[in-house]
N, C-alpha and C positions, 0 to 999 in steps of 0.2 A: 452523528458527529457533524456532518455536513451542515445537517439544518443548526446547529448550536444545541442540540439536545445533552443530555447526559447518557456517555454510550456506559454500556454495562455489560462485561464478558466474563465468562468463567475462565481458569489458568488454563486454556487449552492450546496455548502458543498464537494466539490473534498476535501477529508480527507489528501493528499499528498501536496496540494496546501499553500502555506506558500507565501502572497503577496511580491513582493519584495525580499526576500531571496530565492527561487528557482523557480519563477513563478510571472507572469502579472496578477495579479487577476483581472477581470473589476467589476465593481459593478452596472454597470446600460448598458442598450441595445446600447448606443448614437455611434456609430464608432469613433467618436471623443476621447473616453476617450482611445479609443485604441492607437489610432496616438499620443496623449500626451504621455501616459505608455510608447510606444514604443519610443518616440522622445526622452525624458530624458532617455531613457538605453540607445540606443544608441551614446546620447551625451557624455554619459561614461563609455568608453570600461572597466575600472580598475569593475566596478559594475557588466557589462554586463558579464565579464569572469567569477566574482565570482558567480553569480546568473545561471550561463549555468554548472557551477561544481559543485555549489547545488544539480543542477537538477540531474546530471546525479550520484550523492548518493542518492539519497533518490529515483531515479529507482530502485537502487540495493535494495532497500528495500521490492519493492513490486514486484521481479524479482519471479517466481514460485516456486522454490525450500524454497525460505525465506517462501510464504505465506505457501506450505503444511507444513514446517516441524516448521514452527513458530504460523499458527494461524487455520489451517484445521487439522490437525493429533491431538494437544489440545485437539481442541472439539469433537471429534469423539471419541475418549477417555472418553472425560468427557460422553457423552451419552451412550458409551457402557458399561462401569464400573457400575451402577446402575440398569442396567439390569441384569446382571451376576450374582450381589451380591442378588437380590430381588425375582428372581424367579429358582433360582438352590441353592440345597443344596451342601454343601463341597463335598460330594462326587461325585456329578453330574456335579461341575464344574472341578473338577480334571480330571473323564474322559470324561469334553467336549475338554478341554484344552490339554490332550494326543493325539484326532483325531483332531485338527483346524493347519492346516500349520502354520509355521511360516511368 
C-alpha cells in the first residue's frame, strides 16, 4: 500500500482493508476471484489510480509514529494512571514523580 502498490487480502479481518476503495479484498480461496478483481481494476486505470492513492493514505495511518503516539502511548497511559492513583498516597506520588525522568 505504502509503496502505491495494489494491496490484496483475503476476508480475514485486515482492519486497513476497505474492498475496492484501497484494496482487492478476495472472499473465497478460488484464484479465479483473483484474476476477475484484478481484470476489472485493471480494465480501469481511472479506479485503479484512485484505489493505489487509497492505499498509500491509509499506509500513512498505520505508519509507526501514528500507531505510538495515536493508539500505544493511550493505553499505556490509561494503565499506568490507575496504578499511581490506587496504591501511592499524594505525597508518595509527588516524590515518585520528582525522581522518574522525564
Amino acid at each position: 500500500m505504502a509503496a502505491g502498490g495494489v494491496a490484496c487480502t483475503g476476508c480475514t479481518g485486515e482492519d486497513y482493508s476497505i474492498p475496492g476503495y484501497n484494496a482487492l479484498v478476495l472472499e473465497s480461496g478460488d484464484p479465479w476471484e483473483f484474476v476477475s478483481l484484478f481484470g476489472e481494476l485493471h480494465a480501469n486505470p481511472v479506479q485503479e489510480r484512485a484505489l493505489r492513492r487509497a492505499g498509500q493514505v491509509t499506509a500513512r495511518h498505520y505508519a509507526w509514529p501514528h500507531i505510538v503516539q495515536g493508539i500505544l502511548l493511550p493505553r499505556l497511559h490509561q494503565m499506568v494512571e490507575p496504578r499511581r492513583s490506587l496504591h501511592h498516597t499524594p505525597q508518595q506520588q509527588q516524590t515518585m514523580e520528582q525522581h522518574t525522568c522525564a
